[in-house]
SETI-744916 format. One record per atom (N, C-alpha, C, O, CB): residue number from 0; residue in three letters; x negated, y, z; chain. Coordinates in Angstrom, 1 decimal. Glycine has a CB too. Example, Ala and Ser with C-alpha at 12.3 -4.5 7.8 and 13.67 -1.06 7.14 Angstrom:
<nodes>
NODE / 0 / ala / -13.2 / -5.7 / 7.8 / A
NODE / 0 / ala / -12.3 / -4.5 / 7.8 / A
NODE / 0 / ala / -13.2 / -3.3 / 7.8 / A
NODE / 0 / ala / -14.2 / -3.3 / 8.5 / A
NODE / 0 / ala / -11.3 / -4.5 / 9.0 / A
NODE / 1 / ser / -12.8 / -2.2 / 7.1 / A
NODE / 1 / ser / -13.7 / -1.1 / 7.1 / A
NODE / 1 / ser / -12.9 / 0.0 / 7.9 / A
NODE / 1 / ser / -13.4 / 1.1 / 8.0 / A
NODE / 1 / ser / -14.1 / -0.6 / 5.7 / A
</nodes>
This chain:
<nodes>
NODE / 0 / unk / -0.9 / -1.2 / 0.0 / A
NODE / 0 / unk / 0.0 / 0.0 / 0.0 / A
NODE / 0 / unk / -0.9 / 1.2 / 0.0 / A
NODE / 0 / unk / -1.7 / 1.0 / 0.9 / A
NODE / 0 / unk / 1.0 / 0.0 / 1.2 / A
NODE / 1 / unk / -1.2 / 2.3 / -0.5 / A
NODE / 1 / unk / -1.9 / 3.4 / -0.8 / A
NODE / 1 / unk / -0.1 / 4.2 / -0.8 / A
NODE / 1 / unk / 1.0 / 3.8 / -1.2 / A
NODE / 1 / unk / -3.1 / 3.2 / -2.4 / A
NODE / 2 / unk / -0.9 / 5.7 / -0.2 / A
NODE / 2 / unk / 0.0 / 6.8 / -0.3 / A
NODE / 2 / unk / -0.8 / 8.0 / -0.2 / A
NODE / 2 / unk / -1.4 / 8.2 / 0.8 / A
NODE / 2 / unk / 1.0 / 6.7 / 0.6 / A
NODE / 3 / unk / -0.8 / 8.9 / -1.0 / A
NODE / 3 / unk / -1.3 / 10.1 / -1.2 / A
NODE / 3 / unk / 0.0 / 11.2 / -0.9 / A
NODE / 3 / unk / 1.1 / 10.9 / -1.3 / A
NODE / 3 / unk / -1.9 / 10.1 / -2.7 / A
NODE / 4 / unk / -0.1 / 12.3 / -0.3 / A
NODE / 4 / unk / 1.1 / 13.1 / -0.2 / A
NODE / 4 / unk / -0.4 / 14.6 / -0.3 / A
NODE / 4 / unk / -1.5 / 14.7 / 0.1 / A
NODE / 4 / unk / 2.3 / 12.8 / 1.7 / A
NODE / 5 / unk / 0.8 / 15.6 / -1.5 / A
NODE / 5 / unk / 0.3 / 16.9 / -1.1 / A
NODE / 5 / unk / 0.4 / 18.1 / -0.2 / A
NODE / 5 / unk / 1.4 / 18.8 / -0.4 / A
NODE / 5 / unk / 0.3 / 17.3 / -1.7 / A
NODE / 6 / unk / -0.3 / 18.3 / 0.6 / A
NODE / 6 / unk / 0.0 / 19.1 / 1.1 / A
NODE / 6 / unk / -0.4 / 20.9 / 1.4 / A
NODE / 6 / unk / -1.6 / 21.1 / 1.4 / A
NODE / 6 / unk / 0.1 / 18.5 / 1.7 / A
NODE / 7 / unk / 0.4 / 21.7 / 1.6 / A
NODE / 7 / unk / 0.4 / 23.2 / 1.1 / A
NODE / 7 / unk / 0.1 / 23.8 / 2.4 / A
NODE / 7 / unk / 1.2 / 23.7 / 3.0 / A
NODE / 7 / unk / 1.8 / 23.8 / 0.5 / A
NODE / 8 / unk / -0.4 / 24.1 / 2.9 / A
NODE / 8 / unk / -0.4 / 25.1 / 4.2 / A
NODE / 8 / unk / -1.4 / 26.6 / 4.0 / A
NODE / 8 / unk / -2.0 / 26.9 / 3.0 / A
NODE / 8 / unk / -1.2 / 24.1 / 5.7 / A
NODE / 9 / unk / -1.2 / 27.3 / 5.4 / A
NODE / 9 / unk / -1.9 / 28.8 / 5.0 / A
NODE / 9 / unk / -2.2 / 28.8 / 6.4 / A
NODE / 9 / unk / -2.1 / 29.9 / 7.1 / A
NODE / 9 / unk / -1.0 / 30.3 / 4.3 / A
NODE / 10 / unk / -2.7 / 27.3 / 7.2 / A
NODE / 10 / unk / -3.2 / 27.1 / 8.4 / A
NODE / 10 / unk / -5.3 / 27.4 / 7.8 / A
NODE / 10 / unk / -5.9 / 26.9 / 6.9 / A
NODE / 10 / unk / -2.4 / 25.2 / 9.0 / A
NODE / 11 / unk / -5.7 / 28.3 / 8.6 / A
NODE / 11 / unk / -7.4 / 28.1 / 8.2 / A
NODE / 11 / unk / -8.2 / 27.1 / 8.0 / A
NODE / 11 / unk / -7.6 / 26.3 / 8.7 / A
NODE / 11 / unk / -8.1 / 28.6 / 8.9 / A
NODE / 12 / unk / -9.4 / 26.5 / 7.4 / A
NODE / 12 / unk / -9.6 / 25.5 / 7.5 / A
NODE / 12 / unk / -10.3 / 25.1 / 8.9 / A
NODE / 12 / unk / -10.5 / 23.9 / 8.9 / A
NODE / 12 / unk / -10.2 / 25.2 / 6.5 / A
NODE / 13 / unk / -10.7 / 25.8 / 9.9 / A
NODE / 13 / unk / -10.5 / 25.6 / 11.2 / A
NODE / 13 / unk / -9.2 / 24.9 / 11.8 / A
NODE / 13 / unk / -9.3 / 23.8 / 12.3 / A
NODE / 13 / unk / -10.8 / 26.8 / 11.6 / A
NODE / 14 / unk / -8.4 / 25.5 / 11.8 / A
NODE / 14 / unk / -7.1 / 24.9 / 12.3 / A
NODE / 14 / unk / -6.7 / 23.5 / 11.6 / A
NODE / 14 / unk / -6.2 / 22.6 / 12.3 / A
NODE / 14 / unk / -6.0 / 25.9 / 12.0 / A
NODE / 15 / unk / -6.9 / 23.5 / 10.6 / A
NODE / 15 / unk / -6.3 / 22.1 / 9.9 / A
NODE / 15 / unk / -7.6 / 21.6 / 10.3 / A
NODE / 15 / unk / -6.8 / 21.1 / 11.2 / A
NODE / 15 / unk / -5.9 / 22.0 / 8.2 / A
NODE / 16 / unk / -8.5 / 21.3 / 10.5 / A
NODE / 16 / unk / -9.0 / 20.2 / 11.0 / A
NODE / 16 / unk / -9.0 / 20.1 / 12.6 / A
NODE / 16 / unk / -9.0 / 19.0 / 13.1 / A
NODE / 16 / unk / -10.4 / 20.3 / 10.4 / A
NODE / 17 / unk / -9.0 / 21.1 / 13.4 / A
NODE / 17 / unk / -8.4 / 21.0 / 14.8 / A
NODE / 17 / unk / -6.9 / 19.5 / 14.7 / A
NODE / 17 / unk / -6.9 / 18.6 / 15.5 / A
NODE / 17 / unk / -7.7 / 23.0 / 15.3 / A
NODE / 18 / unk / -6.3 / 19.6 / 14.0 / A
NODE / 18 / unk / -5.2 / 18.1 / 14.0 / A
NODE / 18 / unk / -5.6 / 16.9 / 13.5 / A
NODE / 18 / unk / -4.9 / 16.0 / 13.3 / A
NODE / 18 / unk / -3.8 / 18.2 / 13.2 / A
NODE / 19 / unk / -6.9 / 16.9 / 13.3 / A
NODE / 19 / unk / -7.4 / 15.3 / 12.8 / A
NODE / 19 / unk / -7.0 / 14.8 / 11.9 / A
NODE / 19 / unk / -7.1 / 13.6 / 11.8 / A
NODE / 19 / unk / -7.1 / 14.4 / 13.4 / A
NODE / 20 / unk / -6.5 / 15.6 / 10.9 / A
NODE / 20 / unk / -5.7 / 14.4 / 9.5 / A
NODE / 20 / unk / -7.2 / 14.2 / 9.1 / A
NODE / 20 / unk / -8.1 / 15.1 / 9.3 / A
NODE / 20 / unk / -4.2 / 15.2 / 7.8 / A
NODE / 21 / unk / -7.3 / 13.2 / 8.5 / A
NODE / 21 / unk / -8.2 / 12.3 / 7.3 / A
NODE / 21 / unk / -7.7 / 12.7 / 6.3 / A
NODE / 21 / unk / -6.9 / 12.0 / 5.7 / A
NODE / 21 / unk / -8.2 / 10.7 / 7.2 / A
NODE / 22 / unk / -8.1 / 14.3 / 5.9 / A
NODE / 22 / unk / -7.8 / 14.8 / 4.3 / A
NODE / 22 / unk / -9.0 / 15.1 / 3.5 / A
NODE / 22 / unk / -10.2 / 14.9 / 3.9 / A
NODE / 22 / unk / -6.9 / 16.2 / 4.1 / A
NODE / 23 / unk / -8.3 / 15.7 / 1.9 / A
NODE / 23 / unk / -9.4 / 15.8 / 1.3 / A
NODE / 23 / unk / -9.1 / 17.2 / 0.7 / A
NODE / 23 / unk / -8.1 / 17.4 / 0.1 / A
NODE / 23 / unk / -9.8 / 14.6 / 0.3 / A
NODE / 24 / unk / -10.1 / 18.1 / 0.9 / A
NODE / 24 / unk / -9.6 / 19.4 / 0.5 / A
NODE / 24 / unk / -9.9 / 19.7 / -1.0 / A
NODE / 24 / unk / -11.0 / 19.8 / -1.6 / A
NODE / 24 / unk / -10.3 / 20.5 / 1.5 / A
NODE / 25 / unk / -8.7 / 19.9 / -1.5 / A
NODE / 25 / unk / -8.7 / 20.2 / -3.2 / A
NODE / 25 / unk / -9.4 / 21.2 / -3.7 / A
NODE / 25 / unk / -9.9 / 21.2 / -4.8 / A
NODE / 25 / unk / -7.3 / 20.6 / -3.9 / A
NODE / 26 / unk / -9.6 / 22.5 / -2.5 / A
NODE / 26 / unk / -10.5 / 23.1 / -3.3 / A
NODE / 26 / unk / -11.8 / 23.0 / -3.4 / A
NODE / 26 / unk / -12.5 / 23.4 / -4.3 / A
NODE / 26 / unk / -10.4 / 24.1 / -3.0 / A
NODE / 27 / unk / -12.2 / 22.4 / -2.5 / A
NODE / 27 / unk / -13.8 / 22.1 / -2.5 / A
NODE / 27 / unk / -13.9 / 20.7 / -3.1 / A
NODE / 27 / unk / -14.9 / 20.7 / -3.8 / A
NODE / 27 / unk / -14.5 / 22.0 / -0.9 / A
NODE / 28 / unk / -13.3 / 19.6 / -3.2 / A
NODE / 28 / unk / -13.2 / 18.3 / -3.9 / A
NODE / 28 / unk / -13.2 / 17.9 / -5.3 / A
NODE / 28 / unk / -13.8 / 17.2 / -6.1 / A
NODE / 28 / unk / -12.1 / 17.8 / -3.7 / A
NODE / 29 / unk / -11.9 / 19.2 / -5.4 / A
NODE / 29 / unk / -11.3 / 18.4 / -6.6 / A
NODE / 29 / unk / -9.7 / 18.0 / -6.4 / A
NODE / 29 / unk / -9.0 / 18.1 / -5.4 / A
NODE / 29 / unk / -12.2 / 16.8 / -6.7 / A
NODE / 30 / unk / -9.4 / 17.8 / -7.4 / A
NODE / 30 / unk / -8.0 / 17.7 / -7.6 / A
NODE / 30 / unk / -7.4 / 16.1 / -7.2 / A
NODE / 30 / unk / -6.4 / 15.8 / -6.6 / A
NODE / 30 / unk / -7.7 / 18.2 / -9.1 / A
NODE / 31 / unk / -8.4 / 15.4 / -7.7 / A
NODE / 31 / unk / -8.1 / 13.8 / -7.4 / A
NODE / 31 / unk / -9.2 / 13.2 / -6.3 / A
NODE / 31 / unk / -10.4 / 13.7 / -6.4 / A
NODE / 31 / unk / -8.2 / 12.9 / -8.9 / A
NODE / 32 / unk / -9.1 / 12.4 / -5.5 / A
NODE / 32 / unk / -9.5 / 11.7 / -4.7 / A
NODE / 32 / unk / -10.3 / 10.6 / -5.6 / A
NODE / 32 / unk / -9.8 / 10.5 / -6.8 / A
NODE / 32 / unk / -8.4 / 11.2 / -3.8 / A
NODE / 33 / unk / -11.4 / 9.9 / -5.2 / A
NODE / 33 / unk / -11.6 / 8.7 / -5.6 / A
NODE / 33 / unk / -10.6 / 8.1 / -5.3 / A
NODE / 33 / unk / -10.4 / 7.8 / -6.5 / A
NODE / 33 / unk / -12.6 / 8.1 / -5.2 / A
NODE / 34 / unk / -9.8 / 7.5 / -4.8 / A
NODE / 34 / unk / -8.8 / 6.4 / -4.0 / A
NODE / 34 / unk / -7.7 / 6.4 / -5.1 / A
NODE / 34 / unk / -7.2 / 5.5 / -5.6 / A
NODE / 34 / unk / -8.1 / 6.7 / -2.3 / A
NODE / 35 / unk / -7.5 / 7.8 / -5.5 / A
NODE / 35 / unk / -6.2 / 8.1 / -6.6 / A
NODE / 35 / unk / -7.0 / 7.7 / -8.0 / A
NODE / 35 / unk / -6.4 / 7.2 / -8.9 / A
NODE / 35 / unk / -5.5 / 9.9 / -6.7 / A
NODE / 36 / unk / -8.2 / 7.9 / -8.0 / A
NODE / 36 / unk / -8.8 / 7.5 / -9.6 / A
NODE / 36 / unk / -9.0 / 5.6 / -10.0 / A
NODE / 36 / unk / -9.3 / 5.0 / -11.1 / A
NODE / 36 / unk / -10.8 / 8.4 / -9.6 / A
NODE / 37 / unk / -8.7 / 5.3 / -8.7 / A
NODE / 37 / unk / -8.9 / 3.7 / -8.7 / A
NODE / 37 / unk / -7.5 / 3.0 / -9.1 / A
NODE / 37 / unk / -7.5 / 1.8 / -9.4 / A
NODE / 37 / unk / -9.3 / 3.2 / -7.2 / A
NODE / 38 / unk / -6.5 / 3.9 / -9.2 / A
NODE / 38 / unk / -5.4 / 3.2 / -8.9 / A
NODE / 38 / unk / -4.3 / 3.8 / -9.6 / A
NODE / 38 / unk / -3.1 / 3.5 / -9.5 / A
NODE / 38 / unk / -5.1 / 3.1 / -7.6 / A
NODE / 39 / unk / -5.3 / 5.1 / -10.8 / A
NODE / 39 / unk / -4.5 / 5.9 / -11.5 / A
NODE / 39 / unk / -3.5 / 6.9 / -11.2 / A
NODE / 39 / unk / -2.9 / 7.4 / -12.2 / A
NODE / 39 / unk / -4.0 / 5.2 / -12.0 / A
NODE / 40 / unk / -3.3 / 7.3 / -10.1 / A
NODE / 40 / unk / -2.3 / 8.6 / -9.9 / A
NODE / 40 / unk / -3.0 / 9.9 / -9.9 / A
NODE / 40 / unk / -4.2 / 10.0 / -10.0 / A
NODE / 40 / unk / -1.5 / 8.5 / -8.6 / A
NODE / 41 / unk / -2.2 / 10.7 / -9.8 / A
NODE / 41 / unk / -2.6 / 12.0 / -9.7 / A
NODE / 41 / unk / -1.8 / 12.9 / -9.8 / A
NODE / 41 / unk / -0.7 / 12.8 / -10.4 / A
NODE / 41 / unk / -3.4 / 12.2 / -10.4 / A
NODE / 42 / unk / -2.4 / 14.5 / -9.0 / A
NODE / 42 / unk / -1.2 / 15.1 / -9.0 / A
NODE / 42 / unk / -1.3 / 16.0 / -9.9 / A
NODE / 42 / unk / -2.4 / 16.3 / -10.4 / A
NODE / 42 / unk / -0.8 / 15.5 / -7.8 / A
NODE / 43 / unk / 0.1 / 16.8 / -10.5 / A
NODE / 43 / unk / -0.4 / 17.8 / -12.0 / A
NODE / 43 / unk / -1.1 / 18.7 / -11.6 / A
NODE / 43 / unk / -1.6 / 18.8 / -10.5 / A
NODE / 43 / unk / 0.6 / 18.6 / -12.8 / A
NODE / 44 / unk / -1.0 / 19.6 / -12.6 / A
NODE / 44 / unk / -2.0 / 20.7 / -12.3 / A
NODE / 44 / unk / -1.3 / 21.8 / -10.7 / A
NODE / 44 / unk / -0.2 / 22.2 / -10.2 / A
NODE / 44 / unk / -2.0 / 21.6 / -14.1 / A
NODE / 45 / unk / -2.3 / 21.9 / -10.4 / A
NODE / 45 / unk / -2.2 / 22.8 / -9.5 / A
NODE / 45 / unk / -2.7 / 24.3 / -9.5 / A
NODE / 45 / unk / -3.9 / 24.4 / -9.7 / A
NODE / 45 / unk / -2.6 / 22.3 / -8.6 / A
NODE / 46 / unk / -1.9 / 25.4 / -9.4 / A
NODE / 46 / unk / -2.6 / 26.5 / -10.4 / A
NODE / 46 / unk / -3.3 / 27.3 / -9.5 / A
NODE / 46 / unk / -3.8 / 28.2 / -10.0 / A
NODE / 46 / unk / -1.7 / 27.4 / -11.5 / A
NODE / 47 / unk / -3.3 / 27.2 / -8.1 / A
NODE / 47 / unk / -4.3 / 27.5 / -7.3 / A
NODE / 47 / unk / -4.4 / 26.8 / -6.0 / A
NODE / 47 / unk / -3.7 / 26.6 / -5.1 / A
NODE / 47 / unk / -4.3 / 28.7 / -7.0 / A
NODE / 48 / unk / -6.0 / 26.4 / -6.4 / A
NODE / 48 / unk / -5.8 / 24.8 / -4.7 / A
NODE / 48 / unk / -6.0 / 25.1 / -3.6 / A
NODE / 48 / unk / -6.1 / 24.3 / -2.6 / A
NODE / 48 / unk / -7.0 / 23.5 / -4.6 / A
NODE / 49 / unk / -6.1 / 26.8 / -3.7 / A
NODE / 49 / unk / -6.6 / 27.1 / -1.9 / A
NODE / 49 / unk / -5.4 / 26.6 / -1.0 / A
NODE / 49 / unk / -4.4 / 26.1 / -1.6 / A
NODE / 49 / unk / -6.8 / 29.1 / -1.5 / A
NODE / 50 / unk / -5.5 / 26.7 / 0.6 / A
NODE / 50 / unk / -4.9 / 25.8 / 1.2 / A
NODE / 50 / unk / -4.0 / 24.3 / 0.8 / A
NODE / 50 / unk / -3.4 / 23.6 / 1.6 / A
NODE / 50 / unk / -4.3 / 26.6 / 1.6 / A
NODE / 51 / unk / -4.2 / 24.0 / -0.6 / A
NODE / 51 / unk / -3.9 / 22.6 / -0.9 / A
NODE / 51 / unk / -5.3 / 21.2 / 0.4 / A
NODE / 51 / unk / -6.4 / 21.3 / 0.9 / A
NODE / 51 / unk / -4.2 / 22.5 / -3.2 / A
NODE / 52 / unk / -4.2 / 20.2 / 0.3 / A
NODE / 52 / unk / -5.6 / 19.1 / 0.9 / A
NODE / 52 / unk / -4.4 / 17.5 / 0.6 / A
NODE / 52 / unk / -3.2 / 17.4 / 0.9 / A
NODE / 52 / unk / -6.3 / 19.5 / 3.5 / A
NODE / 53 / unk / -4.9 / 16.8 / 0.2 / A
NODE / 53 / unk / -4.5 / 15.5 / 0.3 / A
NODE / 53 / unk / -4.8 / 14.9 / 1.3 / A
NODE / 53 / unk / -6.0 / 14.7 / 1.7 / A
NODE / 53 / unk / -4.7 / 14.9 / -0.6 / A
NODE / 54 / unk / -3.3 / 14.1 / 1.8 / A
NODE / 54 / unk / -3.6 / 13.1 / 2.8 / A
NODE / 54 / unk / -3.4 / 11.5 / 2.3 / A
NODE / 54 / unk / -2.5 / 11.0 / 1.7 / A
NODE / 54 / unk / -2.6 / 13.4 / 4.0 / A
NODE / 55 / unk / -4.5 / 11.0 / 2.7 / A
NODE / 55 / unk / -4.3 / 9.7 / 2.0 / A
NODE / 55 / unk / -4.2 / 8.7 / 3.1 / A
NODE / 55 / unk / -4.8 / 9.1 / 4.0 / A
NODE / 55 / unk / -5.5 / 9.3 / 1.0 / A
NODE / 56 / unk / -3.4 / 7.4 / 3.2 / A
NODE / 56 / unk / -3.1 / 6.6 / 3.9 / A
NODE / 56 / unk / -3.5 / 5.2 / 3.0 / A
NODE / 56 / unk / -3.6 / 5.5 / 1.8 / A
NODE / 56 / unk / -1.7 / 6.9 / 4.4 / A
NODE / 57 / unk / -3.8 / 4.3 / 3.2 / A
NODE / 57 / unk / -4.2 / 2.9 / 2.1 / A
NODE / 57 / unk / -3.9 / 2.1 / 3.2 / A
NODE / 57 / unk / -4.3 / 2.5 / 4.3 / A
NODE / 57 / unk / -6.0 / 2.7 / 1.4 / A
NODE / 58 / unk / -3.3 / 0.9 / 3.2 / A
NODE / 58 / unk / -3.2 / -0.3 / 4.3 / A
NODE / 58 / unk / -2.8 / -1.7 / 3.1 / A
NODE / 58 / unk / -2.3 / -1.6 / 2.0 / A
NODE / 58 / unk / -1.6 / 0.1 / 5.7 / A
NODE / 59 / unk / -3.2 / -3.3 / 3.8 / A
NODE / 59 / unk / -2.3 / -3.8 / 3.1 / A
NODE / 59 / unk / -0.7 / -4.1 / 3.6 / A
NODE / 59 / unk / -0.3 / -4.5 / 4.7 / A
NODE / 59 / unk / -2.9 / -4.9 / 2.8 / A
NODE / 60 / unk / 0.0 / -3.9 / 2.4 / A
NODE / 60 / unk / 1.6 / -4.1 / 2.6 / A
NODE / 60 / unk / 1.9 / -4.6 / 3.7 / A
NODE / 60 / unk / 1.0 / -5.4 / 4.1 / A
NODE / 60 / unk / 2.3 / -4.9 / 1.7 / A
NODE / 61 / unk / 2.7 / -4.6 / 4.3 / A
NODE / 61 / unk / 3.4 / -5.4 / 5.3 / A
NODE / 61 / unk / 4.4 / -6.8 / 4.9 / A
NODE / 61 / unk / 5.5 / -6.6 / 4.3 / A
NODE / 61 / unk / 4.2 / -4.3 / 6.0 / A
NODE / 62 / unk / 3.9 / -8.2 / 5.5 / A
NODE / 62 / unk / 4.9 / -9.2 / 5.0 / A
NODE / 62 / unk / 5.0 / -9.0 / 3.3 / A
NODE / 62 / unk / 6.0 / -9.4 / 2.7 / A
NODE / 62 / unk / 6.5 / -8.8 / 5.8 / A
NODE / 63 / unk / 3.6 / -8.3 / 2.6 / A
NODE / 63 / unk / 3.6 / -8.5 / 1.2 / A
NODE / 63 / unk / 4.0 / -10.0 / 0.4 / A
NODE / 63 / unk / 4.4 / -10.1 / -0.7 / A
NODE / 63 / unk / 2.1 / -8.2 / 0.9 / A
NODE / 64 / unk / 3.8 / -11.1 / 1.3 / A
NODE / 64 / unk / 3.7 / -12.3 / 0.8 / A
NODE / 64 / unk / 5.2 / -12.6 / 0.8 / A
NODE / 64 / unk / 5.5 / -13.3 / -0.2 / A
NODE / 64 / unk / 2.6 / -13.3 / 1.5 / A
NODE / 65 / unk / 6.3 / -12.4 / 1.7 / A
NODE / 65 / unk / 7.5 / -12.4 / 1.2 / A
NODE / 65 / unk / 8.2 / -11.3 / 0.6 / A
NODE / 65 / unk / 9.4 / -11.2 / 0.8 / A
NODE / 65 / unk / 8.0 / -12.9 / 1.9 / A
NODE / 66 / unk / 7.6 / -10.7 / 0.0 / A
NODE / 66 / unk / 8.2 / -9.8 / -1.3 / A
NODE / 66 / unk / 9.0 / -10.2 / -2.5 / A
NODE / 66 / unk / 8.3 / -10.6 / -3.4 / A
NODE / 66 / unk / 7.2 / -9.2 / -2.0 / A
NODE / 67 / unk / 10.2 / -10.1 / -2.5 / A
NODE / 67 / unk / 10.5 / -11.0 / -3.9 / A
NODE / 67 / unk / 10.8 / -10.3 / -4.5 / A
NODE / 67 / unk / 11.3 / -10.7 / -5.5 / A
NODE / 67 / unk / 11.4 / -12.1 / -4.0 / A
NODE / 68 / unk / 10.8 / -8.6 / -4.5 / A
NODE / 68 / unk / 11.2 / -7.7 / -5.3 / A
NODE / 68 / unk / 10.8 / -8.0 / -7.1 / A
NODE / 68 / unk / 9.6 / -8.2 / -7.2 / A
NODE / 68 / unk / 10.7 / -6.5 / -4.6 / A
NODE / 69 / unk / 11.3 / -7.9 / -8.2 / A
NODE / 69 / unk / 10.9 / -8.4 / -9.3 / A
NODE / 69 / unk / 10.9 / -10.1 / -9.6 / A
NODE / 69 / unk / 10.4 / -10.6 / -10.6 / A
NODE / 69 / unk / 9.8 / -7.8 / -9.4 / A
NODE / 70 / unk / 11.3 / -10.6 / -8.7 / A
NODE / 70 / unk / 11.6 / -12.3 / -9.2 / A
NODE / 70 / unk / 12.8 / -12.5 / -9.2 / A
NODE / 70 / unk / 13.2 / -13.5 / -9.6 / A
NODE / 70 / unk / 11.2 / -13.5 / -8.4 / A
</nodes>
């Protein structure tokens, strides 16, 4: 399971890292994550990345092995 969410704030980059998220800041990064280039997503264009940052979450599925979604 991989989940990427964007997120927008006009919190400083002091403050956003005072709450601990495991992000990746778009303006200094980049627009895509390695994790999203592995697995093909991405988000559109963004026409200015200041206070943008992606939060990425990756785990395996839960009870993946009784999934029967698509059979």
């Amino acid at each position: 399971m991989y989940v990427a969410i964007l997120v927008k704030t006009t919190l400083s980059e002091e403050e956003w890292k005072s709450y601990g998220f495991l992000s990746h800041d778009v303006l200094a990064e980049g627009e895509k994550t390695f994790s999203m280039s592995l697995v093909g997503v991405y988000f559109s264009h963004i026409d200015n990345p200041e206070g943008y940052y992606i939060l990425e979450y990756a785990k395996q599925a839960p009870c993946s092995d009784f999934d029967i979604r698509g059979h």
